[in-house]
KEFIMI-884539 format. One record per residue: residue in one letter; x, y, z of N, C-alpha, C in turn. Coordinates in pm, whole numbers, plus 50000, padded with zeros to 5 digits. Layout:
AXYZXYZXYZ...
***
This chain:
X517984947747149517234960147173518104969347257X518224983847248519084993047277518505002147382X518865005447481518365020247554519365029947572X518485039847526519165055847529518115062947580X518835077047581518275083447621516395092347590X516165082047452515165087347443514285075247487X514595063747557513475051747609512635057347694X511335055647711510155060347794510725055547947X510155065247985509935059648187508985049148192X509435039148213508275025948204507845028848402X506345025848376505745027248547505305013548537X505305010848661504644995448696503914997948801X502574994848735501185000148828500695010748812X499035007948825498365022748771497365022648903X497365022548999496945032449111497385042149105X497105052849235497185067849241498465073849245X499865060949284501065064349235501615068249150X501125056549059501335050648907501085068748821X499715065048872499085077448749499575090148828X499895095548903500635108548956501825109248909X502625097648886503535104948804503435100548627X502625093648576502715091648457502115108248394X500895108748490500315125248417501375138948458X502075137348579502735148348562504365149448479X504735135748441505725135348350505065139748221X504255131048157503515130748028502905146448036X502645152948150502115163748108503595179748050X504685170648094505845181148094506605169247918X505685166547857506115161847748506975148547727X507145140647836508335131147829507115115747818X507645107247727507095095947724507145086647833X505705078947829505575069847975505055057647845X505405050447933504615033047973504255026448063X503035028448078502755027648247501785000048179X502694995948256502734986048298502114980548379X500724973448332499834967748443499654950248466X499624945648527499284928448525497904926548490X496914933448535495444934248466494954943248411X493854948148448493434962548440494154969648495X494044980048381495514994948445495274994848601X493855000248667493475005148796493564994048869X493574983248863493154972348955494004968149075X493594976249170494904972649291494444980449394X494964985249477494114985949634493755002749615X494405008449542494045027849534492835025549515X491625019949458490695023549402489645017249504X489985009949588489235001349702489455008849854X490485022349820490195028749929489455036949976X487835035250091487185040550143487175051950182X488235053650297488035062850375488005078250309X489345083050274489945095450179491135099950212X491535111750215492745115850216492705128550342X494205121950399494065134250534495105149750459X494775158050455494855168250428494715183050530X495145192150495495265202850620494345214050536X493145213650540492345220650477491395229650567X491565233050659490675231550751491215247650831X490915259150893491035270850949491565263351059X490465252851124491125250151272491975240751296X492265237251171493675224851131494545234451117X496375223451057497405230551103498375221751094X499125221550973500145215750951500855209051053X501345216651153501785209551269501355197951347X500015202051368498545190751403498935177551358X498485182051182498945167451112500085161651129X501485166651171502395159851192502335153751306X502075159251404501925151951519501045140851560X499725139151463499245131851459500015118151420X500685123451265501295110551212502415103651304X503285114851372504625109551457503805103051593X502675106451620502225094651718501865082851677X501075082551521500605067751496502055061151497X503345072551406504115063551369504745056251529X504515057551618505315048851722506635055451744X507345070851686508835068951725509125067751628X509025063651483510055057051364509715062651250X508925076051247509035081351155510125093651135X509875092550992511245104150978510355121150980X510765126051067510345138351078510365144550952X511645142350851511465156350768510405153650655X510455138350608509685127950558508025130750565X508025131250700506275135250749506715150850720X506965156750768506705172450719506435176450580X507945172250520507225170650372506245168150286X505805156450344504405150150279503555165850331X503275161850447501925169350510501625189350455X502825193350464503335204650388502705206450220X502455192650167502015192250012501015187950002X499985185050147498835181050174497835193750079X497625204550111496405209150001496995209249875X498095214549855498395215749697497925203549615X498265195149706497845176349623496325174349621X495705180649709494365178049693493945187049556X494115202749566494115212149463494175204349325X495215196149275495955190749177494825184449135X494515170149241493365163549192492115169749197X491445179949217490415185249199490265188749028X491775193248997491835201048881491935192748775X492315180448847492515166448735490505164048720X489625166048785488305163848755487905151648900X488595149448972488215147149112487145150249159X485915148749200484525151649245484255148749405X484985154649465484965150049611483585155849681X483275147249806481615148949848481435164649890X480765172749899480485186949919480225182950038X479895193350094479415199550232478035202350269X477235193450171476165195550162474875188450226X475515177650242475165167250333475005168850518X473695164850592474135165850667474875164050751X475455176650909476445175150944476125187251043X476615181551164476305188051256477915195851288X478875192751204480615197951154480755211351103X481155219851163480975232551033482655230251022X482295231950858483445230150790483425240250750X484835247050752485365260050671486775258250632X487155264450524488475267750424489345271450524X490305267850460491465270850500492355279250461X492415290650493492975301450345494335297750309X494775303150155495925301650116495775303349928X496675302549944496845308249757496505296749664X496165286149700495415277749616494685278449507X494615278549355494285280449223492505273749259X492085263649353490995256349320490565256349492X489145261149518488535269549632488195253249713X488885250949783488435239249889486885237550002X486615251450063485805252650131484375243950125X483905246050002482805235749979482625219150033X484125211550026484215199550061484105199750183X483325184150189483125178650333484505172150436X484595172650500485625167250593485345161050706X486115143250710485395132250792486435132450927X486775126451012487425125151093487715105251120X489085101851118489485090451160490255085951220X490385074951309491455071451425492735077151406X492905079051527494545090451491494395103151508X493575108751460493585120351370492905127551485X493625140351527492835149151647491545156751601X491595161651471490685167651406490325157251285X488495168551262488085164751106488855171550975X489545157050921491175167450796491145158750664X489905145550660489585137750567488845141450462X489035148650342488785148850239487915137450145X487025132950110486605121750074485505119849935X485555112649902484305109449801483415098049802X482265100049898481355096649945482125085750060X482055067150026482855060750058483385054549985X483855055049848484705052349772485645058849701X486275068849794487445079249759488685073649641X489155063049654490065057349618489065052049438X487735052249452487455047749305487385055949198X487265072249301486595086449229488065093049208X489205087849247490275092449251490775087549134X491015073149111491785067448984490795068248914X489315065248896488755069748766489185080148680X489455092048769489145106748683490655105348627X491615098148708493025103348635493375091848537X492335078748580492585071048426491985073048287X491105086648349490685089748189491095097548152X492175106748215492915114348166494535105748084X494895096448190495845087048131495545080747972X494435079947976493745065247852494535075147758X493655087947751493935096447616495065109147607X496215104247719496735112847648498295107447577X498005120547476499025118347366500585111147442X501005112447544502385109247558502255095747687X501265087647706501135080747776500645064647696X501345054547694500905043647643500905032347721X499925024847719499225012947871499235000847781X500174990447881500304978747802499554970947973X498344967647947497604957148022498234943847991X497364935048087497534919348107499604922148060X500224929048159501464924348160502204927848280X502674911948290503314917548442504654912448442X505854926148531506834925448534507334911348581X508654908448557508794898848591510374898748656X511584906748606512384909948650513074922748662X513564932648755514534945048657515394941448567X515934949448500517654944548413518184954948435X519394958248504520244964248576521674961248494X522714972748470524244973248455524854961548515X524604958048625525174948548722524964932948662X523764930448656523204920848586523944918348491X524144926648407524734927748198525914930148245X526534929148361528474927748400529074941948329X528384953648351528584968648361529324966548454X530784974548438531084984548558530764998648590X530805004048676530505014248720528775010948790X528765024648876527265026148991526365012748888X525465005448957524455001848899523225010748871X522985008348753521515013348675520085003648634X519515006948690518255002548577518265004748440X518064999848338517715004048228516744992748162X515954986748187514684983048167514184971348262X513274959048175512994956148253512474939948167X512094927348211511274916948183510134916948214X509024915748104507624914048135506584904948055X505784897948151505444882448042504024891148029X504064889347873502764890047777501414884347820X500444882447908499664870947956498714868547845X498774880447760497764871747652498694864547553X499784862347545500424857847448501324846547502X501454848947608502154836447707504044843647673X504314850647610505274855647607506384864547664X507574864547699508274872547768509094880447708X508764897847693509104910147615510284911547704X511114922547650512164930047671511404944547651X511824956447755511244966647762512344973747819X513284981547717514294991047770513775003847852X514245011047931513565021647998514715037348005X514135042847981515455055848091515405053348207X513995052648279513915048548421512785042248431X512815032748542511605029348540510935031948722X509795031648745509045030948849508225022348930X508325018349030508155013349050506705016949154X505615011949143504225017449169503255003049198X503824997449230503204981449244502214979649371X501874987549466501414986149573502034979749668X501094971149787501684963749885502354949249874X502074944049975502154931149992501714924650088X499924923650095499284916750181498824903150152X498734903850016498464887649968499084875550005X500394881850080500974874850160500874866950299X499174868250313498554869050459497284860050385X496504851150442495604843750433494324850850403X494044862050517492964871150541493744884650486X492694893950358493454903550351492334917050300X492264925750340491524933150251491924939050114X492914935550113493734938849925492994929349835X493244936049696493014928849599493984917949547X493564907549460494764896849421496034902749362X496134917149318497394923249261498364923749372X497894922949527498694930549629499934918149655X500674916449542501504902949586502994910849631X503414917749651505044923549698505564922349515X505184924349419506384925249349507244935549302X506634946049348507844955349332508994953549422X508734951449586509514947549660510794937049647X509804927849586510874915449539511704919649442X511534919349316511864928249223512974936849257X512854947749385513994955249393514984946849457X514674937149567515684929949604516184923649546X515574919149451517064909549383517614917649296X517204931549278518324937549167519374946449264X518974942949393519774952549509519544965849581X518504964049580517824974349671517734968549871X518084984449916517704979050041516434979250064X516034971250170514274968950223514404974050379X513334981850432513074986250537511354983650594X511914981450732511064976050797509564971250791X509994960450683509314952450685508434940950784X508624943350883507874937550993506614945151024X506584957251016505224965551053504494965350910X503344951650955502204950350854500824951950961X500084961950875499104969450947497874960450919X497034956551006495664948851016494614960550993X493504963150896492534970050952491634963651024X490734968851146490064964751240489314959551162X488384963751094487164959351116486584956050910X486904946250867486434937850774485144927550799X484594932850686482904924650742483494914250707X482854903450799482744889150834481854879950784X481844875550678480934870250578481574862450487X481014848650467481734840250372481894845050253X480584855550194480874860150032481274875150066X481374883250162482644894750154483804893950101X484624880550181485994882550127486904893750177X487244902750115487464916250131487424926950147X486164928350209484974943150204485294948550327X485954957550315486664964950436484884974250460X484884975450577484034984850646485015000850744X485115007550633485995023450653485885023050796X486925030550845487315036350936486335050250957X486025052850874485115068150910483945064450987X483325050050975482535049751064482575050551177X484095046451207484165051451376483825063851444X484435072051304484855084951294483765091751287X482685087851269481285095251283480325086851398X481345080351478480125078451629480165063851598X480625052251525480315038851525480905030851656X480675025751746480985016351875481285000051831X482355000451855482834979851892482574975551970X481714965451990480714954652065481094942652087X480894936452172480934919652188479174917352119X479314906052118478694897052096477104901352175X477394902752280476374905252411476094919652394X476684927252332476434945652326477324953152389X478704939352523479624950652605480224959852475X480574972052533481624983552469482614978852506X484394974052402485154968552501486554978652480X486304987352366487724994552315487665005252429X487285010152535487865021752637488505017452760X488395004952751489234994952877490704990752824X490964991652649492234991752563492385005652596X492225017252511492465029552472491745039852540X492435049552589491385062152615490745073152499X491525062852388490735070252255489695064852207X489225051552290488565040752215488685036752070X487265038552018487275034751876488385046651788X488605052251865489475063951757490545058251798X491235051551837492605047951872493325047051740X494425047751706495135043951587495115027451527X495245022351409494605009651378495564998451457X496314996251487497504989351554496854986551723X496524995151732495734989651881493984984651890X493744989651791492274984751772492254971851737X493004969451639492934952551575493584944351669X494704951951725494694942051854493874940451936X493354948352009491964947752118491444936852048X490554939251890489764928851873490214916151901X491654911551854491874900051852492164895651981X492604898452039492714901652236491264895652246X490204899752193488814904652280487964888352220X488704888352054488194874851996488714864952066X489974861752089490474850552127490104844352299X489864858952368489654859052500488414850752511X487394856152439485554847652453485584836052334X486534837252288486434824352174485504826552030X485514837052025484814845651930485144845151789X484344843351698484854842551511484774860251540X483904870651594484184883751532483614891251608X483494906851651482724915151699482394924851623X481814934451682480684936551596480624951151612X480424960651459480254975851467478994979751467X478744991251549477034995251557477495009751529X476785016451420476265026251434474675029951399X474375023651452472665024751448471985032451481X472545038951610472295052051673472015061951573X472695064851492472475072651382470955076151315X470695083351251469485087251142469855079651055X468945067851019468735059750883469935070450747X469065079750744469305090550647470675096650666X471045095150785472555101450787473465087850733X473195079450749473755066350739474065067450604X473275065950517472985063350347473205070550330X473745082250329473765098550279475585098750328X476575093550424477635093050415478005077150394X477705069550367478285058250341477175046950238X477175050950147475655049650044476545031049997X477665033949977478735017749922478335009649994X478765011150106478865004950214477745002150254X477055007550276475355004150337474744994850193X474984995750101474604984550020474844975550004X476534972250003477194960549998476604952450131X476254958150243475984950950357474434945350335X473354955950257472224951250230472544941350159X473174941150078473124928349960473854913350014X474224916050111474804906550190473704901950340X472734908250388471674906450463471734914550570X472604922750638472694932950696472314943450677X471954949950742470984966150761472464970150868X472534983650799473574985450868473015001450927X471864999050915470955015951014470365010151082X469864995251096469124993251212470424980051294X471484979051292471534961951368473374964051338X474174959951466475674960351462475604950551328X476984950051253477624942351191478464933451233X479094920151185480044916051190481584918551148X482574921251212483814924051171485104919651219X486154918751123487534913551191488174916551134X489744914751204490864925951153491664914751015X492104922650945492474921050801493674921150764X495234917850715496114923950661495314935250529X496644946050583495694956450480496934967450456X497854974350530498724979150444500244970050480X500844977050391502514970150412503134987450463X503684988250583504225000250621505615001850551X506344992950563507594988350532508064986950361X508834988550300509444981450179510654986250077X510764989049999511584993349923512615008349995X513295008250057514125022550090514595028449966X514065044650000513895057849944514165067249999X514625077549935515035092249952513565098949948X513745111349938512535120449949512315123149827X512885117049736512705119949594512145108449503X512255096249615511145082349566513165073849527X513885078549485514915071749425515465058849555X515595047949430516215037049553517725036449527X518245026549583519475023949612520175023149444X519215015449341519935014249210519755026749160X520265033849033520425045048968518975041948902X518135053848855517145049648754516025046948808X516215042948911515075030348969514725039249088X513045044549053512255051849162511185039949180X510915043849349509545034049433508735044149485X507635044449472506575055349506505555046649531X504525053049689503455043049698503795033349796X502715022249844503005011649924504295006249955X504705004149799505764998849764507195002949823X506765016449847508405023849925508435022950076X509475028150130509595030650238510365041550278X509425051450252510145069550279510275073950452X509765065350545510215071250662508495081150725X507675078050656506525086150688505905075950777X505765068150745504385061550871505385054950926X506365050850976507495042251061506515032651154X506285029151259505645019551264504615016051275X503255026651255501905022551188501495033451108X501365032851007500475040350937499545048651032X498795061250968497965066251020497085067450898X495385070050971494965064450883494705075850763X494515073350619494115082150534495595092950483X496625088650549497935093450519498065085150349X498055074250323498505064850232498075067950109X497235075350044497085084549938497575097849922X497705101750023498435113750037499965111150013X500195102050049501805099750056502375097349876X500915093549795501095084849671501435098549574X500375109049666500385121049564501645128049611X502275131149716502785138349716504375134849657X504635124049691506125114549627505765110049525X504635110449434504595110549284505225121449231X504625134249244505535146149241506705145749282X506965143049370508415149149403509455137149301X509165124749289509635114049225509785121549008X508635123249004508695133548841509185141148843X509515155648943510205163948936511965160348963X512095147548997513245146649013514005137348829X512905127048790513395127248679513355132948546X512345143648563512595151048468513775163548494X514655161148581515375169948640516595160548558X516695149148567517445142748540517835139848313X516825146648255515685143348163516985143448044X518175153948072519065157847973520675141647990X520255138648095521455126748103521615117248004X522305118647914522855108847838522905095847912X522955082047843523645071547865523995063847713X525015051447761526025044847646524095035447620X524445038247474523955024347434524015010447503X523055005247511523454990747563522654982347521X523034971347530521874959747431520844949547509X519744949447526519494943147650518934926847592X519904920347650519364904647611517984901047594X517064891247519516014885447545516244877647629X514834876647656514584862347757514334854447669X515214843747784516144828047728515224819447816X514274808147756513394800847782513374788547726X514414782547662515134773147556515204763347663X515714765047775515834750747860514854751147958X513974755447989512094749848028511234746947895X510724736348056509594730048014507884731648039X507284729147962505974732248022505314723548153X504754733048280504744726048405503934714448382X504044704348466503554694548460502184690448583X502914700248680501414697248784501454715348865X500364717848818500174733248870499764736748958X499424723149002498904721249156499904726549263X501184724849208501934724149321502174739149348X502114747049272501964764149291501044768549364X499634759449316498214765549412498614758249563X499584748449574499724742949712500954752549802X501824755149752503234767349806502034777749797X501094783749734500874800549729500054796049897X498964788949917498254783449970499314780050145X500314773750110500744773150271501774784150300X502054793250202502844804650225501864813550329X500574814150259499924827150313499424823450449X498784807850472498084804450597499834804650718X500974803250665501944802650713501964815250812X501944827650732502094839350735501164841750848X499854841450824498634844650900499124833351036X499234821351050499154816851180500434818551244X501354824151182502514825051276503264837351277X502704848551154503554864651137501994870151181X501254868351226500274880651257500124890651378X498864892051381498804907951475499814904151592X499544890851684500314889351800501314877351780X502764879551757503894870051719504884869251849X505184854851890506134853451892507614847751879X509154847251942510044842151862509494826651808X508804820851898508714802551797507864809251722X506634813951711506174814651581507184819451484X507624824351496508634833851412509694825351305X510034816051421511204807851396510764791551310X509584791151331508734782351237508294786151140X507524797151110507234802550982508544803850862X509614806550972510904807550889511444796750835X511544784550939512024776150904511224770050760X509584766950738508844764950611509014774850505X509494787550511509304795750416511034789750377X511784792150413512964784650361512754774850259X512244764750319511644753250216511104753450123X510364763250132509354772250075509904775049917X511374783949972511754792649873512934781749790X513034770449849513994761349743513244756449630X511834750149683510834739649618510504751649503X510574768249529509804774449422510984776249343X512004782649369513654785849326513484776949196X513694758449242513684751049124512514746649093X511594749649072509974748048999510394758348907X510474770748929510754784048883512024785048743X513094774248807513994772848723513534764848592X512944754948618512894745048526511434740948442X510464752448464509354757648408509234767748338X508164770748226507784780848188506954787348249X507284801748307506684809248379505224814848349X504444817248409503374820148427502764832348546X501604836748541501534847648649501364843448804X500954832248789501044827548917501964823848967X503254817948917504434812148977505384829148971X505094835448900505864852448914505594856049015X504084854249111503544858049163504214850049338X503934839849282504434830149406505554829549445X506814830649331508034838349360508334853049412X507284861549399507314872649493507084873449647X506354864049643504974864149736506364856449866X506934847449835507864842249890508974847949957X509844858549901510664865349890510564876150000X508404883149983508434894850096508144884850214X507324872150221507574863750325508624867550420X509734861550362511334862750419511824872850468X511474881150398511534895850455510674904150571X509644900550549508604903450696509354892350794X509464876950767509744872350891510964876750975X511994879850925513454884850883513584897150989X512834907950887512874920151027512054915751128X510854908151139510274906551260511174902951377X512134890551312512894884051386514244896351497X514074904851405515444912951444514984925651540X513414920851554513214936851632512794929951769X513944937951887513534930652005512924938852077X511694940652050510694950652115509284950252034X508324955152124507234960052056506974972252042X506154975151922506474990451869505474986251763X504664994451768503244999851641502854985551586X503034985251476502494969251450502824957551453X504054959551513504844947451599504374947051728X503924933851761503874930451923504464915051927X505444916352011505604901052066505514897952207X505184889752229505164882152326506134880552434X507054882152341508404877052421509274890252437X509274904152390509574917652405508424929052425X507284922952548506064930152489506054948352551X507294948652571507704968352607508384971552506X507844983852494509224991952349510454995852445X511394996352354512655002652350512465019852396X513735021452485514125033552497513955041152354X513495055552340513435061852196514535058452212X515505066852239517345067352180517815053152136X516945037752147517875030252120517065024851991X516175030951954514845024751835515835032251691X515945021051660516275022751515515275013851377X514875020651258514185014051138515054998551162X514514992851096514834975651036514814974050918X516514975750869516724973050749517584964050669X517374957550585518104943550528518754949350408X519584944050412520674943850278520794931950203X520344936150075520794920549965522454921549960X522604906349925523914900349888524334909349803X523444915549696524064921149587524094934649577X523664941649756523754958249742525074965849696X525264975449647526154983649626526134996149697X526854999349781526255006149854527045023149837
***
């Protein structure tokens, strides 16, 4: 099989990355293949609550928002990085309105007067409601109801399904890049496609690309406790590293505070906006304990909240504490958080009359794939947009409701750069099949559900909110082991989604423990024990790893 210049941009992943640039390529005529492991949508964009921080607002102010973000980030964000984004904050909202976006009006009560923000905008903002969340000095949250992230990829996967220059190959998940380097090319390395196993067919395709994308989300599945979905395994991350991409600071993995606490939750994050509209963190007994942490209290940025809790859990010996906004009007309750107040009814909680249970979660990956402002990584071809990158915007914690914003705005800038690119020739080249002639079919599959299983509890009892060097240096030492026992399982089996999976899952392991190990300080979602002051600014530098096989 051959790639030239007329092979589609293959995307991997259809969250709000994915589909931002599949519709704005496909809408400038160039063929996509957007690449999913399940359902196109199925991955953390569509499970996000809160909404999108945006500068919509008369008494907002571009500047505002930056400063907001360069405080969550701790010091380690890239100024021009955050400007950029925040700068494309309404236009991106505009975009998705026009894509059929239905964000909550202003109609609801609200003791907030919300007003527009003037500017030359094609699509009139003023009507929308605007929430306020930790971090954030002002109300700049854009939202749809409390499931922003579901009202977001709906509308643009039904624009994806049907259009003419966009084609969705479900149940398939990547499995390797194929790179110049790989196929013993000389000259710069390129992407030019990619390996991906068939899951309904048990088969492994060849898929040439012009470029491909990379849109995979995080990598929290890597953590025992997580509010992600089962897609959130690192494989784009992995993926770029072994084709030679650098990785950046990967140590800052963000906890959200407050995940209801319930054997059949699982994953049911309880938004941040509730803080953001008056909700209080409780002990057990009713103390208030977040203004003795923060003078922001519950608004503090998420990096100090989830610590408090766990500080506050471990201190009384506590499984969880507990959010009240009860204070509230029944009616104001259900009228901004209608999801949420059900999922908790259906679970036995009243969440207008009685605190909840909650605890902190792995929930974003700050860190991963290094990028330009144009999404491009270290290989030719090969763009990361989304979780998956690491553009220098949230440096060491996220802020909150930035992380869709970031998807829309470096989706764009990532399409405008390869359709910029759109006239480049390349040589023919032939891209091998996958060679599966010397595996065998596994014999005990157990032993995958046992590595995925002590990878993640690994992760959680010894890389979490509060680490130090022995934890560090133990988790490392098993993930080592870790990564031989899968290396040859991996070798000498026929692959499957779970061992693709478990080979990823392994890989960002190493990599979170890796930079953790190398940062001697605490800083945003790093805390240790054993460096528990930050660094002079002037001596704080990102944390970044180089594969064996970078080209630099």
């Amino acid at each position: 099989m051959s790639t030239s210049e007329q092979a589609p941009v293959v995307i991997l992943g259809g969250g709000l990355a994915g589909l931002t640039v599949a519709l704005r390529l496909a809408d400038e005529g160039r063929d996509v293949v957007m690449l999913a492991k399940r359902h196109l949508t199925e991955g953390s964009s569509q499970y996000a609550q809160g909404g999108i921080a945006a500068v919509l607002d008369e008494d907002d102010s571009v500047d505002s928002h930056i400063e907001d973000t360069l405080r969550a980030g701790a010091g380690l964000c890239n100024a021009d990085s955050v400007r950029f984004v925040v700068e494309q904050s309404a236009e991106s909202i505009g975009w998705l309105i026009d894509q059929g976006v239905q964000f909550t009006r202003n109609d609801i009560d609200d003791d907030a007067a919300q007003t527009d923000r003037s500017g030359d905008q094609s699509t009139e903002l003023s009507p929308y409601h605007l929430t306020r969340e930790g971090g954030h000095s002002v109300r700049r949250v854009i939202h749809a109801d409390d499931a922003t992230g579901r009202a977001v990829v709906t509308a643009l996967e039904s624009r994806a399904r049907t259009h003419k220059n966009i084609h969705i190959l479900e149940q398939h998940i990547a499995v390797d890049l194929i790179t110049t380097a790989k196929l013993g090319q000389d000259g710069d390395n390129r992407c030019v496609g990619l390996y991906a196993l068939n899951k309904d067919t048990g088969h492994v395709v060849t898929i040439p690309a012009s470029t491909v994308v990379l849109a995979t989300g995080g990598a929290c599945k890597v953590y025992l406790y997580t509010s992600n979905p089962d897609t959130s395994t690192g494989d784009g991350v992995a993926m770029a590293w072994r084709a030679g991409c650098r990785v950046s600071n990967m140590e800052f993995v963000q906890f959200h505070p407050t995940c209801l606490y319930h054997p059949q939750a699982k994953s049911f994050l309880i938004s941040e906006a509730l803080r953001g509209e008056g909700a209080l963190l409780l002990l057990s007994d009713g103390e208030r304990f977040m203004p003795g942490h923060d003078d922001r209290a519950e608004l503090a940025p998420r990096d100090i909240v989830a610590r408090a809790i766990d500080y506050e859990m471990k201190k009384g010996g506590h499984d969880s504490v507990f959010l009240d906004i009860s204070d509230k009007p029944a009616k104001f309750i259900r009228e901004h958080f209608p999801n949420i107040t059900e999922r908790c009814h259906q679970l036995g909680f009243d969440l207008t009359s009685k605190p909840v249970p909650v605890v902190p979660a792995a929930h974003y990956t700050c860190g991963g794939v290094l990028t330009g402002l144009d999404g491009q990584t270290d290989v030719q071809n090969l763009y990361a947009v989304g979780e998956v990158s690491a553009t220098g915007l949230h440096g060491a914690n996220r802020l909150a409701s930035n992380s869709l914003l970031e998807c829309l705005a470096f989706g764009k800038a990532a399409s405008e750069a390869i359709l910029a690119q759109a006239d480049v020739t390349t040589e023919s080249l032939v891209l091998p099949d996958w060679d599966e002639s010397q595996v065998n079919d596994a014999d005990e599959q157990i032993v995958v559900t046992h590595n995925w299983d002590e990878i993640r509890r690994t992760m959680w009892d010894y890389v979490g909110i509060v680490r130090t060097n022995k934890r560090l240096e133990r988790a490392s030492h098993r993930v080592r082991l870790l990564q031989s026992e899968i290396r040859e399982y991996y070798s000498n089996f026929k692959i499957d989604n779970n061992l693709i999976e478990l080979r990823n899952l392994v890989v960002v392991a190493d990599l979170i423990i890796r930079s953790a190990l190398n940062r001697k300080e605490s800083r945003g979602l790093h805390y240790t024990l054993d460096y528990p002051e930050a660094l002079p600014d002037s001596e704080v530098e990102d944390t970044i790893l180089v594969p064996d096989n970078y080209v630099g």
